[in-house]
C-alpha positions in Angstrom: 26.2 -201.5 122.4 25.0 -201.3 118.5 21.3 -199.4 117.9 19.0 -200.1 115.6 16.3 -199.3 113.8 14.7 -200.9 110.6 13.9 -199.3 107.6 9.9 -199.2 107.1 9.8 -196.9 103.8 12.1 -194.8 102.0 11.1 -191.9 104.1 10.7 -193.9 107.4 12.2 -196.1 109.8 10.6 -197.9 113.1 11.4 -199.7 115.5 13.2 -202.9 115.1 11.5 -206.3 115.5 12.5 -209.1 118.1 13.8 -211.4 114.4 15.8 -208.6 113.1 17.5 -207.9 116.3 18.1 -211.4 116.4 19.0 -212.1 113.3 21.5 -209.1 113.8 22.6 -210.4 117.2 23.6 -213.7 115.5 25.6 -212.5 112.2 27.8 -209.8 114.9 28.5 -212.8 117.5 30.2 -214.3 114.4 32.4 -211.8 113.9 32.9 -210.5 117.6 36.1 -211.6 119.2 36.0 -213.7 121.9 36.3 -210.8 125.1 33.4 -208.4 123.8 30.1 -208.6 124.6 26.9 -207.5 121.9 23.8 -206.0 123.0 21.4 -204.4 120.6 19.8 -201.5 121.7 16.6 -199.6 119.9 17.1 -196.5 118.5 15.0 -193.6 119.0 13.2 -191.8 116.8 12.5 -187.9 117.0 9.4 -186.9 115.3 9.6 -183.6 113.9 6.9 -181.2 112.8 8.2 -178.3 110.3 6.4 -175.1 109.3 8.0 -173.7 106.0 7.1 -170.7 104.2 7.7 -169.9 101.0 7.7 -166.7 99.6 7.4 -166.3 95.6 7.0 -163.4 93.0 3.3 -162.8 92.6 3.9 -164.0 88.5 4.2 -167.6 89.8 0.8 -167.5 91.3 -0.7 -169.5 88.5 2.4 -172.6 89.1 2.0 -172.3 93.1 0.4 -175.8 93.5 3.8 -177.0 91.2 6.2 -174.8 93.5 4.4 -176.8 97.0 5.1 -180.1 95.1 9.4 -179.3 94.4 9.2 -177.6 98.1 7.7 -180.8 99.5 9.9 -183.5 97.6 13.2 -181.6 98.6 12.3 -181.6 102.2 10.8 -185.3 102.4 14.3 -186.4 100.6 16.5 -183.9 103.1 14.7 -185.9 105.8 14.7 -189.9 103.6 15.9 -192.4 106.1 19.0 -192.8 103.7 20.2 -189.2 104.5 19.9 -189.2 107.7 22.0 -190.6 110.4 22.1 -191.0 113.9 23.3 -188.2 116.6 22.6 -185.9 113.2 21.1 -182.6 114.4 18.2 -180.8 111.9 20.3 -177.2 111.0 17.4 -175.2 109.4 19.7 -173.4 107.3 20.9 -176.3 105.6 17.4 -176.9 104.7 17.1 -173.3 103.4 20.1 -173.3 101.3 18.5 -176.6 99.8 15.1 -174.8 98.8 16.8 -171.1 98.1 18.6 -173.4 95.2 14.9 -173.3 94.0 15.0 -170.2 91.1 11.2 -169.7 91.5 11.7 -169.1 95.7 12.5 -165.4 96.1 13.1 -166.5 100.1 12.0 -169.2 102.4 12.1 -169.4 106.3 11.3 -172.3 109.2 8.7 -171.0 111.0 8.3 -173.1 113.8 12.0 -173.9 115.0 14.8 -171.3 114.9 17.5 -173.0 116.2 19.6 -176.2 115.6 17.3 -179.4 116.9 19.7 -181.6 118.4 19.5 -185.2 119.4 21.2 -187.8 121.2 23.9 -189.9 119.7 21.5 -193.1 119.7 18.6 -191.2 118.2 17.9 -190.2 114.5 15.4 -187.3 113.1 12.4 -188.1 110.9 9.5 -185.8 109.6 6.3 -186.0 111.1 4.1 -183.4 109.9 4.5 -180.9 107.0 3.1 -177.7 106.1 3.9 -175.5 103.4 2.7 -171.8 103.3 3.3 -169.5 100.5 3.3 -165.9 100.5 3.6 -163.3 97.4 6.1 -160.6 97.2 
């Protein structure tokens, strides 16, 4: 059994098409020896909403909006398609040590999951929705 799932962007992958699994099919049947059997399978995706906050030194009020833009892009590339794999659980304190590397975040937490989101070996995590809130210390 192989899954699958196509790449639609950078950041997101869907579910693959009838050609593609074909065309997949076809190229492994090639290669397969002559006892096994292929079947393509989809892959599942696992949406996943996140609730980060932030929380910065009230002199980096002025550069918040900049702060939310370095947040956002190093958790949309934690989550790109091209680092992510399937069976790979979400460990929020991965994702912390990736934003506390961040010399203007004083401390950040996940607000909505606090434990390890695991998922099945034939299913990969993507980001749904984000939201970003900052607080002042």
């Amino acid at each position: 059994d192989v899954y699958v799932l196509e790449k639609a962007s950078d950041f997101q992958l869907r579910r693959a098409t009838p050609t593609f699994k074909y065309d997949l099919l076809n190229a492994m049947n090639d290669k397969k020896m002559i006892t096994d059997e292929v079947v393509i399978n989809d892959g599942y995706i696992a949406s996943l909403d996140l609730v980060v906050t932030i929380r910065l030194d009230t002199i980096n009020k002025t550069r918040e909006g900049a702060i939310k833009g370095k947040v956002q892009n190093i958790i949309t590339q934690y989550f790109a398609a091209v680092n992510r794999g399937f069976g790979e659980p979400f460990i929020p304190s991965d994702l912390l040590q990736q934003l506390y590397n961040l010399r203007e975040i004083r401390f950040s937490t996940v607000d909505n999951l606090s434990d390890t989101v695991q998922v099945d070996f034939n299913a990969i995590i993507q980001l749904n929705n984000l939201v970003i809130n900052v607080a002042y210390i």
